[in-house]
C-alpha positions in Angstrom: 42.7 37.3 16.9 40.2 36.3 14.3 36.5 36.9 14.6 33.8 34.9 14.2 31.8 36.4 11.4 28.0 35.3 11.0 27.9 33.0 7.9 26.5 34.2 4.5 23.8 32.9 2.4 20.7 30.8 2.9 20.6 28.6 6.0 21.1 25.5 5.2 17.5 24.2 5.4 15.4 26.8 3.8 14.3 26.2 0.5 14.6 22.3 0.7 12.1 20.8 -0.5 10.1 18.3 2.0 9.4 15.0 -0.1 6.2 14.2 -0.1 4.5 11.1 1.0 4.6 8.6 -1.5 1.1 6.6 -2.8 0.9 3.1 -3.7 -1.2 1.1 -4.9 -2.0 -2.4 -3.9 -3.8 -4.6 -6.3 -4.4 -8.5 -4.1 -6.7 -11.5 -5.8 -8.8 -13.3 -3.0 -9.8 -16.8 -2.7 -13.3 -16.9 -4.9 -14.9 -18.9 -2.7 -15.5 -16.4 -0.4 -18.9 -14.5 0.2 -19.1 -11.1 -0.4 -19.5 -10.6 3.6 -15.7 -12.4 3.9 -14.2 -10.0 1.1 -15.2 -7.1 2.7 -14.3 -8.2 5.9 -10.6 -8.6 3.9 -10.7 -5.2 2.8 -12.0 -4.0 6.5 -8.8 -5.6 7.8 -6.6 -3.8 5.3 -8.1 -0.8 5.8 -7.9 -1.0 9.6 -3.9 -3.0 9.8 -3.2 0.5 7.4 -5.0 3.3 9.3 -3.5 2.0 12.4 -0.1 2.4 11.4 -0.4 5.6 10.2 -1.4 5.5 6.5 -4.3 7.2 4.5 -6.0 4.6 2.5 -7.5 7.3 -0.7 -9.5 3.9 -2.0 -10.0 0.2 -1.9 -12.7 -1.2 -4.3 -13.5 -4.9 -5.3 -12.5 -4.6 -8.6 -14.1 -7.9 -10.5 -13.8 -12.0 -10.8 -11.6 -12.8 -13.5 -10.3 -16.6 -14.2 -6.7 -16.5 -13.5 -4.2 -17.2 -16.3 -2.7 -20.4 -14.1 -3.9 -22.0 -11.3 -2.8 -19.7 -7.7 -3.1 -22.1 -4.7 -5.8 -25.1 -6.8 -7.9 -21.8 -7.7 -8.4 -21.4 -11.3 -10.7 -17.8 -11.2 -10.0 -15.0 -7.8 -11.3 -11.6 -7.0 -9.2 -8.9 -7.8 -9.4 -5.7 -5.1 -7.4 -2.6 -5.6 -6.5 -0.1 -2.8 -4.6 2.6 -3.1 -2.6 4.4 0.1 -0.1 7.0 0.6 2.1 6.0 3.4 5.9 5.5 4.1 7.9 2.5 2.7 8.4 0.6 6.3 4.6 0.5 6.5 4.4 -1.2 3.1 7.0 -3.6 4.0 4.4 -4.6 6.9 1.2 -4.5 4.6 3.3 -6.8 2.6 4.2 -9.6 5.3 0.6 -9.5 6.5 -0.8 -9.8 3.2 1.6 -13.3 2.7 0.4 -14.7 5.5 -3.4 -14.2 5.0 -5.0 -17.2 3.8 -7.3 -15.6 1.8 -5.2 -14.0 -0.2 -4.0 -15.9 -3.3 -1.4 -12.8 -4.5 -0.7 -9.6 -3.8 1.6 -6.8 -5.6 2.5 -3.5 -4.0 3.7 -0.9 -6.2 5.1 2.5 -5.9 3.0 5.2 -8.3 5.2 7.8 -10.2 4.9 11.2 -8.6 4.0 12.5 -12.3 
């Protein structure tokens, strides 16, 4: 009869490393006809479609008017905003599809920072 002997060595999730939550950053050009009022409103509704699904916004700043190298949507200048978030890659994909569909928004490019 052979006996069950306890198994040797670590168990099999200590020392794993948990990965940690991964920050992006989200740089989006707005329509420049807006008044300041509506671009902060578009950064309030970022802010609030990210926090309620679970994300930490670390910072979302207008970052300046610049004329836009080819005409977005008729619009030859925008205003650039940049946010940056740690959050998980489904909530991104979300942030992504809303940001499409807001009218508002010209462009928008999510990327995933280096964990360097």
């Amino acid at each position: 009869m052979a006996f069950l002997l306890p198994r040797w060595g670590p168990h099999k999730t200590i020392g794993r490393r948990i990965p940690p939550i991964p920050d992006y950053e989200i740089m989006f050009i707005v329509d420049p006809t807006l008044s300041d009022t509506d671009v902060e409103n578009v950064q309030e509704r970022l802010r609030e479609l990210a926090v309620s699904r679970g994300a930490e916004v670390t910072s979302l700043a207008v970052w300046e008017r610049r004329r836009l190298a080819y005409p977005i949507k008729g619009r030859r200048d925008g205003i650039y905003l940049l946010a940056e978030i740690k959050t998980e890659a489904p909530v991104v994909k979300e942030l992504d599809e809303q940001l499409s569909v807001t009218e508002s928004v010209l462009r928008h490019m999510i990327i995933r920072k280096d964990e360097d």
